[in-house]
N, C-alpha and C positions, 0 to 999 in steps of 0.2 A: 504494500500500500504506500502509496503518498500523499502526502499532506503538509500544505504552505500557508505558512505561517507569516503574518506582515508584524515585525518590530519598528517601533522606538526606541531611542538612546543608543543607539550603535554612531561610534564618530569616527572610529580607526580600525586596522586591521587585530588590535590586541583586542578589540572589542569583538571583533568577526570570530577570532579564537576563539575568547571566553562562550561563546554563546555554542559556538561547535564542541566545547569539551562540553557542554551543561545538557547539549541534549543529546550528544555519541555515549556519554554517562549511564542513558537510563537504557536499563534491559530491554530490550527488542529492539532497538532504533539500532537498521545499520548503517546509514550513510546519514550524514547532515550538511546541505552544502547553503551556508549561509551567505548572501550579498550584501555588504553594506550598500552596495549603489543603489541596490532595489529596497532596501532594507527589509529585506525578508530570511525566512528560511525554508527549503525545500528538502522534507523529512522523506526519508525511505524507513519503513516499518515495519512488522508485523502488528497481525491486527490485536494484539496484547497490550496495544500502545495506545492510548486513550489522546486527542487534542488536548483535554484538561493535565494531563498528567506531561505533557509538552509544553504547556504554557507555565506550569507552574515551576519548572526545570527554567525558563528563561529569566520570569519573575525572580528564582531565589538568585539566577546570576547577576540580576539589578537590572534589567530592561524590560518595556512593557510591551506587550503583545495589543496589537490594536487590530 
């Protein structure tokens, strides 16, 4: 499965990081490939992986899911 996700507060590439170890972190999620230019992130998943439990991964890295 996948699933894209639009952020705020991303300003740099350590930001881009952060936000790809926060949700490659959580069990099932195998690929994360986040864009600051888009400010998104496009998840590859197993369906074990809930949106809510991807947004709340981004939240505790400090950016908001809009």
């Amino acid at each position: 499965m996948k699933t894209t996700l639009k952020i705020s507060g991303m300003s740099c590439e350590h930001c881009v990081k952060h936000v790809t170890g926060a949700l490659e972190g959580i069990n099932g999620v195998v690929s994360a490939k986040v864009s600051l230019e888009h400010n998104s992130a496009e998840v590859e998943h197993t369906d074990r992986v809930s949106p809510e439990a991807m947004k709340a991964a981004i939240v505790e890295a400090g950016y908001e899911v809009i």
